[in-house]
Structure formats: C-alpha cells, structure tokens
N, C-alpha and C positions, 0 to 999 in steps of 0.2 A: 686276414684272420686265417690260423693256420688250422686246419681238422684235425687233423694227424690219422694213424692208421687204426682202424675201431678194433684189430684184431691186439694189436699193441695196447691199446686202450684198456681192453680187457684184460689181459695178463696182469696189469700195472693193477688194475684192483683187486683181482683175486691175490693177486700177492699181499696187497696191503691187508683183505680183510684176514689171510690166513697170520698173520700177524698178529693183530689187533686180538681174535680167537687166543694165539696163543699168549697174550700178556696177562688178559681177562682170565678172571678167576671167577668162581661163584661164591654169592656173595656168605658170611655164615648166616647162625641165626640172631646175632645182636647186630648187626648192620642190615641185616635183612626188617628188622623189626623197627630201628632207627628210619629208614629211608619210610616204611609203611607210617609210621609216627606221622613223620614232619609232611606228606603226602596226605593224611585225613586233618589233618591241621590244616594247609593251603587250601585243599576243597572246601572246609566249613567255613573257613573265612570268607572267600570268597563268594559262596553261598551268603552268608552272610550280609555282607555288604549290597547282591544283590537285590534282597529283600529289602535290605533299608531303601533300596534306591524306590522299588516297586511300591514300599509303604507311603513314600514319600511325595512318589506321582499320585498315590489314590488320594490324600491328605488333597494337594492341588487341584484336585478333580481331573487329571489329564488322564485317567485309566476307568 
C-alpha cells in the first residue's frame, strides 16, 4: 500500500476544492425554494412513516 507524500496530498485537494468553488454557483431564489420544497417533503414523510411504525408497536403492546 502506497502513502504517498501528505504535503502532495494536500495540494492535490486544495486544488480540487478551488475548482469545485469555482464551477459552483449560488443557487437563485426558484431552485433555492425547489430544493427547500422537496427537503420538507422527505422530512414529513419520513416523519411520517415513523409514527406509523411507533403506532403500530403501541397497537402490538411492544411500546
């Protein structure tokens, strides 16, 4: 297994993050609002379904 050199190591990421910064843009406000959408949609659901599960043990008597 090769190490390689940690000071090389590091260059090689800051290079990549300075990159990555500059492709990235911010996002506007309808993609910003889109991504917030579809993001409290996954949490209630999942919220959701845990409840069903939690309802479902009390019904069984395991909670």
């Amino acid at each position: 297994m090769k190490i390689g050199n940690p000071v090389m190591k590091m260059k090689t990421f800051i290079t990549q993050c300075k990159r990555v910064l500059m492709v990235s843009s911010k996002p506007d406000k309808d993609e910003f609002d889109q991504a917030a959408k579809f993001t409290a949609i996954g949490t209630v659901i999942i919220c959701m379904i845990g409840f069903i599960i939690f309802i479902i043990a009390m019904l069984i008597g395991g909670v």
